[in-house]
Each structure stands twice: as C-alpha cells, then as structure tokens.
N, C-alpha and C positions, 0 to 999 in steps of 0.2 A: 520542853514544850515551846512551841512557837506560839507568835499570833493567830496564826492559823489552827491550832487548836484548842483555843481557850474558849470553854462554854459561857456561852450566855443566854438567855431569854428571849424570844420574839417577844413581841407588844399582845399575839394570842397566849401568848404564855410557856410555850412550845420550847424547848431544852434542844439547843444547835450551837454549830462556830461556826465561822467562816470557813473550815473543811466545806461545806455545805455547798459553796462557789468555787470550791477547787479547780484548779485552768483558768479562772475567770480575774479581769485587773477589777479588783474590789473599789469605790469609794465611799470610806466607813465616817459620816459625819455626824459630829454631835448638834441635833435639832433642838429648838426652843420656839413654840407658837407664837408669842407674843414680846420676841425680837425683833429689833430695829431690820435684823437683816432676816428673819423669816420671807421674803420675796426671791429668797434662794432657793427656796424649794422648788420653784415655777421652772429654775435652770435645772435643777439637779434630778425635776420631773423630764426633761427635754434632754437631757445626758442620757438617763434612761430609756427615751423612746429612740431615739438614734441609736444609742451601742449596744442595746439591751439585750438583740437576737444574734451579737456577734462574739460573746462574751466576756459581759461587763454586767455590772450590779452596782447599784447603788445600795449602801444598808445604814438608814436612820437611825441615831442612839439618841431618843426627846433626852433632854437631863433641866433638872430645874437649877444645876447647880450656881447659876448665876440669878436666881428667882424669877424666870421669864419663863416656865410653861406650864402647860394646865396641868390641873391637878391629877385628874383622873385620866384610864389608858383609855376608857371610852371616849371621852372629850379629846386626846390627843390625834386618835382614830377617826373620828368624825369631820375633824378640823383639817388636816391633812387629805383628805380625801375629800372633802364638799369645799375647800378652799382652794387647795392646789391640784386637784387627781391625782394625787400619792398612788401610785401604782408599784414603787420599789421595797420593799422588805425591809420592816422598822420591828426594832429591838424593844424592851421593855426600858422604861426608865432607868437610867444609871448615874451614878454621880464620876466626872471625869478629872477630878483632882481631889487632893488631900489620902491621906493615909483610907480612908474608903473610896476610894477612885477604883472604877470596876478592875477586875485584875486586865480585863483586853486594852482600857486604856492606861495601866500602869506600864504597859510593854507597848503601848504608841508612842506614848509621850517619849518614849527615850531616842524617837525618829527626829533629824534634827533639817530643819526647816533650813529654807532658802540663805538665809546669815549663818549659818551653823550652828542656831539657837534649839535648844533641846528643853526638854522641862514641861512644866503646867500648856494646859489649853488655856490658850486666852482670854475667849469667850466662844458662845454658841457660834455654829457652822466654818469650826476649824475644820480642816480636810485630810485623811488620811489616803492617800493612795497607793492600796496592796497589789501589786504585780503577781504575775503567777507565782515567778521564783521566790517568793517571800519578801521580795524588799519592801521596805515604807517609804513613801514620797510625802513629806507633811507640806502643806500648805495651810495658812492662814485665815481668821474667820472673813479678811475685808480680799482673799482672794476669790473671785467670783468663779463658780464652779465653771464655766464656759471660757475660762481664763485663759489663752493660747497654751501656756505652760501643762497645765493640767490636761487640755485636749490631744496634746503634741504627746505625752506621755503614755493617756488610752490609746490611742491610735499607734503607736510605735509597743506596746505592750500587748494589744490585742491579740488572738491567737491568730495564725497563717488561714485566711479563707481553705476550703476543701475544694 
C-alpha cells in the first residue's frame, strides 16, 4: 500500500485517500486553529487558488495533537472558512505522532526533510509534498507554504498544460 492509498476521513466524514487527487502534486498539511502559525492557512488558501485548476490540492489534517485546535469538526469548519476562506479539502481530525499517528501519517513521516531528518512532525503546519509519481517532499512547520522551495517543486511537478 502506498500513501496514496491509505484511507482516511474528510472533516464531512466522507471515507477517501489521496487516490482521490491522482495526477495531482498533493500538499497534505497538518492544521491547528489556534497556532501561532495558523496565518498559514491565508498562504496555503492563495497556493490553492493559483495552482488549484492546474492540478494541485491542498488537504488539511486539523490534529490537536500538540493541544492547539478546536474541539469540534463544526468549530474547525466554520473557523477555517469565516477566518481564512478555506476552500481546499480538510480531513477529519487525526493524531500525527505516537504509536496512534493516523496510518497516512505513520508513512509521511518516514519522508526525510531538507537535513535528512525523518521521524515525528514537529509541530502543526509541517508540509508534506506528494508529486504525481508518489514521492514525499517533507517540509517544516516554520517553512512558509509560499516558500520558493515549495513553489519551485508545484510548478516543476505540475502536470504538462494540454
């Protein structure tokens, strides 16, 4: 099984994987409302409306597992959307480390970031980026999703214009 087919939950409750976005470079980040770096979202809304009809996706995973997001999927729902226009496709809560780390991110984390550091998510709005071909590009929670590195890689993984 790859990452690519490991099911998980939308935030409506809804039973999907990443198959879902197939062709498309994924960026699967783990969300927190009431983080320091929640102002990521405002980028990762603006990633979205730039690359979103060229295929790219952005998919939110809220998780509280660092105790920074709201309780309930309605309050994560309403806050992402009347805060930032959340317009990109958010997962149901999941916890993204420890022996209960969802199984999609037990198979991220083993993607090894810019030093060759592999392991635990650090904190809320670490960055996973799935390329068509299956690879993971992990980026960091203080990489800003508009980060040249991150841009340079949508763009250069993007599918061929028709």
């Amino acid at each position: 099984m790859t990452v690519m087919d490991i099911p998980f939950h939308t935030i409506d409750g809804d039973e999907t994987s990443l198959n879902a976005f197939a062709g498309k470079v994924i960026l699967v980040v783990n969300v927190a409302s009431r983080c320091g770096l929640a102002p990521q979202y405002e980028k990762l809304e603006k990633l979205q409306e730039t690359y979103g009809d060229r295929g790219f996706t952005v998919v939110g995973f809220p998780s509280n597992q660092f105790l920074q997001e709201l309780s309930s999927t309605d309050a994560i729902k309403e806050y992402c959307s009347t805060t930032w226009g959340v317009t990109f496709p958010m997962a149901e809560k999941v916890r993204v480390n420890g022996r209960n780390a969802h199984p999609l991110y037990q198979e991220l984390t083993k993607a090894q970031d810019a030093e060759g550091k592999a392991g635990r998510v650090k904190w809320n709005f670490e960055k996973f980026v799935v390329t068509p071909d299956g690879a993971v590009h992990r980026f960091r929670p203080q990489t800003e999703p508009d980060d040249p590195a991150i841009v340079a890689l949508i763009e250069q993984s993007l599918p061929a214009a028709a």
